[in-house]
MOPAC internal coordinates of N, CA, C and O (Angstrom, degrees):
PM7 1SCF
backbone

  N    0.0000 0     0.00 0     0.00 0    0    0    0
  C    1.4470 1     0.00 0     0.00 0    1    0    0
  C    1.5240 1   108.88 1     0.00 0    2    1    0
  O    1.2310 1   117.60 1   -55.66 1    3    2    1
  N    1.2186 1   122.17 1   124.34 1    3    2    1
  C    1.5688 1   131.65 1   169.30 1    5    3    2
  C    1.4698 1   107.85 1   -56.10 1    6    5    3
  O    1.2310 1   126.27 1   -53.49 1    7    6    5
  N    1.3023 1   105.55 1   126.51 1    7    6    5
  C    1.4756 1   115.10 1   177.33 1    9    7    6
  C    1.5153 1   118.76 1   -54.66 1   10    9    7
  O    1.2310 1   113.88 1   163.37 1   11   10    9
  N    1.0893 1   129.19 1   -16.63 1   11   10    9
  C    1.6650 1   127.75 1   168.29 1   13   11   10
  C    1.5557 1   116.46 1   -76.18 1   14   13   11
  O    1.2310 1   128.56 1   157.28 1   15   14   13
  N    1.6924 1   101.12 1   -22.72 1   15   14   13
  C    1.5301 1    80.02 1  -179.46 1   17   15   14
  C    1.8785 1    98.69 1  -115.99 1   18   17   15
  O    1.2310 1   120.13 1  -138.04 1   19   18   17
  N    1.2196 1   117.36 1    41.96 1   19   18   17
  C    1.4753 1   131.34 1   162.14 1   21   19   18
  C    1.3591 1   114.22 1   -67.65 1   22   21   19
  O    1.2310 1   118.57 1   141.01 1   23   22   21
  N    1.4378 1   120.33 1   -38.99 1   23   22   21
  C    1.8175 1   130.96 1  -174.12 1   25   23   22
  C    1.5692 1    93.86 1   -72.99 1   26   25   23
  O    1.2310 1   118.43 1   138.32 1   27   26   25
  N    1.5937 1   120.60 1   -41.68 1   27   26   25
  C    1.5559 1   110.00 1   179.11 1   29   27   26
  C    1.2257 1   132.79 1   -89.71 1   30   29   27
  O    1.2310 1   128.86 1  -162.55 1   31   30   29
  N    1.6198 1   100.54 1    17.45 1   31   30   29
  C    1.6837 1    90.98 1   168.77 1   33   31   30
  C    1.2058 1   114.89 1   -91.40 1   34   33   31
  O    1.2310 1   114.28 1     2.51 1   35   34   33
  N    1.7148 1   128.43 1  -177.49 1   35   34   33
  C    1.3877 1   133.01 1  -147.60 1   37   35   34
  C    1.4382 1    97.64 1   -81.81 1   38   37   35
  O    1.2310 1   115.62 1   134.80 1   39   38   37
  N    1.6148 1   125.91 1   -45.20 1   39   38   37
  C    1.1990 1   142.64 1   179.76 1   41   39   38
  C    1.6316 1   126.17 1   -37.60 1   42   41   39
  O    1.2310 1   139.57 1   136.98 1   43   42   41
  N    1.8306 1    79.66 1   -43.02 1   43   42   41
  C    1.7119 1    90.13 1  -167.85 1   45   43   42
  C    0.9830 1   147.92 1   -32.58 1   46   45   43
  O    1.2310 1   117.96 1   140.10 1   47   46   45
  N    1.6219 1   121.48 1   -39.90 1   47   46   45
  C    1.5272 1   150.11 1   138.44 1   49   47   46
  C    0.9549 1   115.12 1   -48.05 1   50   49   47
  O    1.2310 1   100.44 1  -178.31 1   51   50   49
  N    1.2614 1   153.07 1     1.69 1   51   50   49
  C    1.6036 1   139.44 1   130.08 1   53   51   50
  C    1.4280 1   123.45 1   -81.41 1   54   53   51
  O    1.2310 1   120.79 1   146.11 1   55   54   53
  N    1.9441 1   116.10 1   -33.89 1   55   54   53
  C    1.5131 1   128.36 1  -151.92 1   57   55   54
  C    1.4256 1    69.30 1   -89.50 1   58   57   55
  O    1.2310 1    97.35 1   131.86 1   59   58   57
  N    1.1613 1   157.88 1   -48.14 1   59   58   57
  C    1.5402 1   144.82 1  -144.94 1   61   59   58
  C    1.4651 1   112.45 1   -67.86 1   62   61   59
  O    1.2310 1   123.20 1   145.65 1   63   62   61
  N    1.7531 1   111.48 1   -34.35 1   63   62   61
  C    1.2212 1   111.92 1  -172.68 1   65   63   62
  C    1.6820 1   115.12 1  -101.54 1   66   65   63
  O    1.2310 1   125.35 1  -157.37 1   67   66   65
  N    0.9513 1   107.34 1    22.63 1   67   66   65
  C    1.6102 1   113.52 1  -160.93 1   69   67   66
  C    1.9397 1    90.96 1   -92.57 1   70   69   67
  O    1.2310 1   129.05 1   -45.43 1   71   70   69
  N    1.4442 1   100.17 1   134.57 1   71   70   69
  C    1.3922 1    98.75 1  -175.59 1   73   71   70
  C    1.3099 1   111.15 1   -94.16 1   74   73   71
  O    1.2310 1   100.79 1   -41.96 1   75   74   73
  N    1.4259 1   152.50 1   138.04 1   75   74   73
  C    1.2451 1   172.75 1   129.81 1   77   75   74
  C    1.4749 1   115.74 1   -43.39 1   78   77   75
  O    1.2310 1   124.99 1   -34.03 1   79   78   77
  N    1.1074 1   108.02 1   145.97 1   79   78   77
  C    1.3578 1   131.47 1   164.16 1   81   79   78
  C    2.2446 1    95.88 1   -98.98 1   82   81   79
  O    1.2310 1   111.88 1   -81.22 1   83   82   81
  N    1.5001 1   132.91 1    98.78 1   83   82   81
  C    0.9581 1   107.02 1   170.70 1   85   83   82
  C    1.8861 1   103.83 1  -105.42 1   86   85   83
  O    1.2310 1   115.15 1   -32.45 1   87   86   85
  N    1.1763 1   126.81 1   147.55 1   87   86   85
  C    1.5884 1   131.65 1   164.41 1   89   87   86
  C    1.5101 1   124.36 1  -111.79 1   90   89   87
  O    1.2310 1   124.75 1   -35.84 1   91   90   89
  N    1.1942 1   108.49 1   144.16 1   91   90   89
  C    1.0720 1   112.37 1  -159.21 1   93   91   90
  C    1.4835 1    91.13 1  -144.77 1   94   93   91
  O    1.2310 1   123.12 1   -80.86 1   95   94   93
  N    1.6378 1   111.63 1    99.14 1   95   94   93
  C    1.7407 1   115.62 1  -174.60 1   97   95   94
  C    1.7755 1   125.35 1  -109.69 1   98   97   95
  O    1.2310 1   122.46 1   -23.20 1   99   98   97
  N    0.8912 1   112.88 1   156.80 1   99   98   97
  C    1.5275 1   117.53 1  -158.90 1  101   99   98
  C    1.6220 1    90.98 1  -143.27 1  102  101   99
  O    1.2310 1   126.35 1   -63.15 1  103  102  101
  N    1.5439 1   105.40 1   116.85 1  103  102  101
  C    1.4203 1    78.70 1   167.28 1  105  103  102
  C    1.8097 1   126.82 1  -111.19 1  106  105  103
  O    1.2310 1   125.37 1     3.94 1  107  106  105
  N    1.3265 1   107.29 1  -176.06 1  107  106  105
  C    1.9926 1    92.78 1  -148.25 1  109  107  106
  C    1.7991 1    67.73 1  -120.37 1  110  109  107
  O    1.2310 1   106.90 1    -9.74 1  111  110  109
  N    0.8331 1   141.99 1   170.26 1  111  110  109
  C    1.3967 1   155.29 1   120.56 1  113  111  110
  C    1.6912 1   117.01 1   -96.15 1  114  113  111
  O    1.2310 1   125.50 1   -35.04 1  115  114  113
  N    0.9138 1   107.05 1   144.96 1  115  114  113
  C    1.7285 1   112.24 1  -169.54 1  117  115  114
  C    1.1143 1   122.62 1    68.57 1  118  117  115
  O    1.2310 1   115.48 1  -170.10 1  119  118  117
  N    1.4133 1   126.19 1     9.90 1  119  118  117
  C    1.4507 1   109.14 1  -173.54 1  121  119  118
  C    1.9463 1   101.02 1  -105.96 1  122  121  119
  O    1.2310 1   130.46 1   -28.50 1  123  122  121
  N    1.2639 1    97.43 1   151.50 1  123  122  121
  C    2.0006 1   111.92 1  -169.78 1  125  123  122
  C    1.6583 1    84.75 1   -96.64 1  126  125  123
  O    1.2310 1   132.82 1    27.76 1  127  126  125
  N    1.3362 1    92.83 1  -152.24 1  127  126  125
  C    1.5473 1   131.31 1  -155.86 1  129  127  126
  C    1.2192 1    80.56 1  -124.42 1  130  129  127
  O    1.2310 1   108.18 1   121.16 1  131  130  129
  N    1.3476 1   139.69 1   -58.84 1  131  130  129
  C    1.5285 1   134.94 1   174.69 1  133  131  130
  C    1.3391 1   118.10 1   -42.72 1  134  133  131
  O    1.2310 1   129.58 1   122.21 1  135  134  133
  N    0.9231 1    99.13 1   -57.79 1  135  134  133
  C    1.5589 1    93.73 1   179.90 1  137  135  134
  C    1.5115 1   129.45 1   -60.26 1  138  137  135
  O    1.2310 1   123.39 1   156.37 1  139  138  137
  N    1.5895 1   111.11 1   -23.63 1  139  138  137
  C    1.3884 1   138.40 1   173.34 1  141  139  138
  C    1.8675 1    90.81 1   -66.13 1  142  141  139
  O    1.2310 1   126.45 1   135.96 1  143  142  141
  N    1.1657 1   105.21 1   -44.04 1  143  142  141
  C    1.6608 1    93.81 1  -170.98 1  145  143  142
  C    1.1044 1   132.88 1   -76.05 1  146  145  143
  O    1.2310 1   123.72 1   167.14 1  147  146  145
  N    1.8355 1   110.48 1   -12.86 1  147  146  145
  C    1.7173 1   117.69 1  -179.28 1  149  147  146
  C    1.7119 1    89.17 1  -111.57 1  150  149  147
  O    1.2310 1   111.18 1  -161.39 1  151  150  149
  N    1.3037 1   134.21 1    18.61 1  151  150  149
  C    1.0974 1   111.11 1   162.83 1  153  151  150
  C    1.4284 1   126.22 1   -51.07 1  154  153  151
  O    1.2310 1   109.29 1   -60.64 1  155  154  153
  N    1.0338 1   137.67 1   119.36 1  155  154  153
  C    1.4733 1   133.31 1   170.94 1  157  155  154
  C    2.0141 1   112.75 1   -97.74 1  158  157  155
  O    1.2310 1   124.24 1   -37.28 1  159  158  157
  N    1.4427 1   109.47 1   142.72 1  159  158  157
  C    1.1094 1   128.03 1   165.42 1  161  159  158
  C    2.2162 1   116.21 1   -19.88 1  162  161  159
  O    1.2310 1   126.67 1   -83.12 1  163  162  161
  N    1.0339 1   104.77 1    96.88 1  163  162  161
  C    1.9532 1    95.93 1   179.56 1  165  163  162
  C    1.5846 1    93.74 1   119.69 1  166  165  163
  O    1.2310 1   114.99 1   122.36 1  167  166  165
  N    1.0813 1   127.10 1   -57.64 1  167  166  165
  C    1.2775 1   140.92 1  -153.35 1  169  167  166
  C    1.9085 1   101.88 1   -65.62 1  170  169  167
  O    1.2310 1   122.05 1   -43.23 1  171  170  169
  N    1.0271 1   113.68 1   136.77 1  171  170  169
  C    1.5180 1   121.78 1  -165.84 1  173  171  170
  C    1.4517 1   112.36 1  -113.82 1  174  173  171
  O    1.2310 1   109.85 1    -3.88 1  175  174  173
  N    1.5811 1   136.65 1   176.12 1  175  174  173
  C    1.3643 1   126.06 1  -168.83 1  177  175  174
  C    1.5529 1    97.32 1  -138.59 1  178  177  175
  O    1.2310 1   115.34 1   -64.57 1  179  178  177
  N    1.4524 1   126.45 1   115.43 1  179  178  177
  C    1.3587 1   113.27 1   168.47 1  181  179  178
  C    1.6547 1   131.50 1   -55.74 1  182  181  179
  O    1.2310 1   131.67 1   -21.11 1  183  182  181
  N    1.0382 1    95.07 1   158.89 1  183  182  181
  C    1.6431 1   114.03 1  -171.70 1  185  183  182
  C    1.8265 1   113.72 1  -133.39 1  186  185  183
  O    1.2310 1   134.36 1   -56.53 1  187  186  185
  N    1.0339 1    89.84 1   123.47 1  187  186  185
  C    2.1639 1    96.88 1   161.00 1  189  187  186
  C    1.5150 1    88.19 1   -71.67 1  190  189  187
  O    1.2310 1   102.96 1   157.81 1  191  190  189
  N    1.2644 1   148.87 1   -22.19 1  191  190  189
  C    1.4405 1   127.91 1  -154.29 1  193  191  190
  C    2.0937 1   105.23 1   -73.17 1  194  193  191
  O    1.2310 1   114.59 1   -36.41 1  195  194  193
  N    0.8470 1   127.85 1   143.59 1  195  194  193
  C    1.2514 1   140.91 1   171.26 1  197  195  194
  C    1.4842 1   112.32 1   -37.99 1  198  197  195
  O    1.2310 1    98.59 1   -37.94 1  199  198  197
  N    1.3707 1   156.01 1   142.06 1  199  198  197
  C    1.0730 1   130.34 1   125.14 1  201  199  198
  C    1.6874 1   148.17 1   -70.64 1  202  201  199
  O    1.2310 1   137.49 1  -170.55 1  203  202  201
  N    1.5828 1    83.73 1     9.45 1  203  202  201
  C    1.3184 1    96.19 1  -170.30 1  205  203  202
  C    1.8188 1   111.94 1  -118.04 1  206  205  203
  O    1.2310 1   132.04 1   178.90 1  207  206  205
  N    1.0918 1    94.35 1    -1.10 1  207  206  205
  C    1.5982 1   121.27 1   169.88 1  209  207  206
  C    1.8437 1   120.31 1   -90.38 1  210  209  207
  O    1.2310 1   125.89 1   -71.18 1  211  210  209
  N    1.4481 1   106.28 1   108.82 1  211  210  209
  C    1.6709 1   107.25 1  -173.20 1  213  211  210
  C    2.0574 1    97.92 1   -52.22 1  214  213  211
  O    1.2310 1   137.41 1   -27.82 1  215  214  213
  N    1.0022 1    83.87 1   152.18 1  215  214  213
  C    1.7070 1   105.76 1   160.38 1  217  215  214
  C    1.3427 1   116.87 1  -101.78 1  218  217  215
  O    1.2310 1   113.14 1   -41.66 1  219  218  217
  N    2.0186 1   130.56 1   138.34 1  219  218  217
  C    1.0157 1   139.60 1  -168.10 1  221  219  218
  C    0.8551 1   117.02 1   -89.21 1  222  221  219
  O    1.2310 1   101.03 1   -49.14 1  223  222  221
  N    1.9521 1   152.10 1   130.86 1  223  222  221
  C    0.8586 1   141.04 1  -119.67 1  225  223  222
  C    1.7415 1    74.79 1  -163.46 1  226  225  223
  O    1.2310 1   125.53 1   -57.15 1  227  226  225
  N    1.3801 1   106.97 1   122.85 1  227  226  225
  C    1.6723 1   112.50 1  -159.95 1  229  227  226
  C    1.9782 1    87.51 1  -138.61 1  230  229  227
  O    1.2310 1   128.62 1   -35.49 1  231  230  229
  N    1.1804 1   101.00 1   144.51 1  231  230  229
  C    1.7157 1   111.44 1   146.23 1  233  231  230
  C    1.2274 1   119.26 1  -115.30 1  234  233  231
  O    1.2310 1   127.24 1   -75.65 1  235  234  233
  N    1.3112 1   103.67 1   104.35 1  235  234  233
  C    2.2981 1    96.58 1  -178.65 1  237  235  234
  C    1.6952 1    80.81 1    90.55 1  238  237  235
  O    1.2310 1   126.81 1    42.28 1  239  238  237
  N    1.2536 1   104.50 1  -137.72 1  239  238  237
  C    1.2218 1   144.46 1  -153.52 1  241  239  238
  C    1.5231 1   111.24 1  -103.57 1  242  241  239
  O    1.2310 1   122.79 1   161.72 1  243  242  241
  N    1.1418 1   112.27 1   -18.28 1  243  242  241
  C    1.6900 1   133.68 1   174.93 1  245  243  242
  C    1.2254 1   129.01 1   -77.39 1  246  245  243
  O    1.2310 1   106.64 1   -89.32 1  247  246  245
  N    0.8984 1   142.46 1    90.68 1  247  246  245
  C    1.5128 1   158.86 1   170.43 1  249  247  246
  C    1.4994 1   108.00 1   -23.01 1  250  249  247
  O    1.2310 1    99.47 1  -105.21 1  251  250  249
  N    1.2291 1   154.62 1    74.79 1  251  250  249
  C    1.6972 1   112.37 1  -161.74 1  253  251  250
  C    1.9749 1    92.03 1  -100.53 1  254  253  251
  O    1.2310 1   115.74 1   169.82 1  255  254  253
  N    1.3879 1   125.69 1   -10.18 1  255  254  253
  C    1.2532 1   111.10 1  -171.72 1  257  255  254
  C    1.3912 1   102.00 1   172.93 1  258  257  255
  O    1.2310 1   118.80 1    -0.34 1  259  258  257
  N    1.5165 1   119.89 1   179.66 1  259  258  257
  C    1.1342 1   126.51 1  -167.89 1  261  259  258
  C    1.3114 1   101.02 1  -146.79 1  262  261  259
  O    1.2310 1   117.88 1   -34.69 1  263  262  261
  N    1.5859 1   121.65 1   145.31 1  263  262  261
  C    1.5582 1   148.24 1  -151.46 1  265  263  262
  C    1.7127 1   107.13 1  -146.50 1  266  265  263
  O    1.2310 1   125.76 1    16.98 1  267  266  265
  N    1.0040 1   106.53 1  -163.02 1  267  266  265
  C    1.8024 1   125.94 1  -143.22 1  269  267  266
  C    1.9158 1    89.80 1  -167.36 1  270  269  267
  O    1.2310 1   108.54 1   -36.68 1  271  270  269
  N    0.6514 1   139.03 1   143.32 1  271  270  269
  C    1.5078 1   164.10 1  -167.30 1  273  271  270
  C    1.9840 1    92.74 1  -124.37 1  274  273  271
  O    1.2310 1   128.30 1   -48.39 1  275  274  273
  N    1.3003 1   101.62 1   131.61 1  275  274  273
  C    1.6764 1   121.59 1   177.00 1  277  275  274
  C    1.4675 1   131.85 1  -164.31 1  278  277  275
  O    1.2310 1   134.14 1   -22.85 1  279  278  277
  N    0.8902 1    90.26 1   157.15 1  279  278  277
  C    1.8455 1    81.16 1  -176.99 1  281  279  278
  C    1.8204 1   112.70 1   -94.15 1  282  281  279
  O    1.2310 1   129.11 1   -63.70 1  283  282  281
  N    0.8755 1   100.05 1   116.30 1  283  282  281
  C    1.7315 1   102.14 1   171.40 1  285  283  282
  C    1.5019 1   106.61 1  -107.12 1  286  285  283
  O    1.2310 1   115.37 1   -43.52 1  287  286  285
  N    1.7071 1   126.38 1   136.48 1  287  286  285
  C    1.0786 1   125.64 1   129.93 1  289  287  286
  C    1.8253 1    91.98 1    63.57 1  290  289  287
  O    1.2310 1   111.52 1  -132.97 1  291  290  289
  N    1.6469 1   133.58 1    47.03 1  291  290  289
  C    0.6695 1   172.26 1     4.78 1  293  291  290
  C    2.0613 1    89.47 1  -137.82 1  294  293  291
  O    1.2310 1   128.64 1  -171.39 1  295  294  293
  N    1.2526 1   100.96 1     8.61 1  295  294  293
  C    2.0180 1    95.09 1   178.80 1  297  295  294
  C    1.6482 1    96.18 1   -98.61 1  298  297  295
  O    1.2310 1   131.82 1   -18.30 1  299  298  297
  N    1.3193 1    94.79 1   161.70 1  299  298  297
  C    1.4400 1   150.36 1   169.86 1  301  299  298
  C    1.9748 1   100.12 1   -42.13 1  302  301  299
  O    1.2310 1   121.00 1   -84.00 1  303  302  301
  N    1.0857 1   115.70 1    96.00 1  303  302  301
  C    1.6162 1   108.57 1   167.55 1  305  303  302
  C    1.0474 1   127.07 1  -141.94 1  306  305  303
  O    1.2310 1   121.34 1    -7.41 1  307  306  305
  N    1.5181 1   115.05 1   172.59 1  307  306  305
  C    1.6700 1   116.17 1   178.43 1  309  307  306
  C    1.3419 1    96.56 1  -126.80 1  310  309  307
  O    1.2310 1   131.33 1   -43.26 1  311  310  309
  N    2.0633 1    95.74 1   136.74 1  311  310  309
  C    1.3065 1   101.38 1   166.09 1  313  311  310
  C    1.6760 1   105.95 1  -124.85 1  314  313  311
  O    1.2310 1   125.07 1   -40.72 1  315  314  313
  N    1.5929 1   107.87 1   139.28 1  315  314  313
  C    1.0082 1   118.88 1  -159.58 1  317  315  314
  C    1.7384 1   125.09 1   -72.78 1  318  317  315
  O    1.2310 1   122.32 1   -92.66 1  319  318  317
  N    1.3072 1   113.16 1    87.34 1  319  318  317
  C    1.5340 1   106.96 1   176.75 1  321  319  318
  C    1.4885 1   142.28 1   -50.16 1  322  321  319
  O    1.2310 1   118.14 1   161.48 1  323  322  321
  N    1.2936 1   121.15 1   -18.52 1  323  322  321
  C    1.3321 1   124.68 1  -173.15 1  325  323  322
  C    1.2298 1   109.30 1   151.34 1  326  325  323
  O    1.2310 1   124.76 1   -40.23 1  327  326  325
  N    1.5592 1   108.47 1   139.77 1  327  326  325
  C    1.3941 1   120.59 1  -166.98 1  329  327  326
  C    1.4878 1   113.24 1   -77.85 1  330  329  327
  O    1.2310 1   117.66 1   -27.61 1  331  330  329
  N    1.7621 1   122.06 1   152.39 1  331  330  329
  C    1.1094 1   118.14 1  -166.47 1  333  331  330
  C    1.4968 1    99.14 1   -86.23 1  334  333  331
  O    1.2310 1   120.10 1   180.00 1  335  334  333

């Protein structure tokens, strides 16, 4: 089904409100539980991951698309690049 006519199926008004678990993973190599614990507020965590490479944005096991990590309105967000 083409995503424009997703809002007009019969379903829609229930599938719209259904809450998700979505993830969106990066992976860190080397990092502990320690280090998770002196994190302080500003302070950032390196990555081998690209910055110029989208991140996969999965529910479960499901792929649904891929995003970019940004700062909005001074939090932590994803904006969505293109569907998987």
């Amino acid at each position: 089904m083409p995503a424009q006519d997703m809002e007009e199926h019969a379903a829609w008004p229930l599938i719209s409100n259904l809450a998700v678990k979505l993830e969106a993973n990066i992976p860190l190599r080397g990092l502990h539980v320690r280090d998770l614990l002196v994190l302080a507020t500003g302070q950032t965590i390196e990555s081998t991951w690209s910055v110029t490479e989208d991140v996969p944005l999965k529910v479960g096991q499901v792929q649904l698309c891929w995003c970019e990590f940004e700062v909005v309105d001074g939090k932590m967000s994803l904006r969505l690049t293109r569907l998987a």
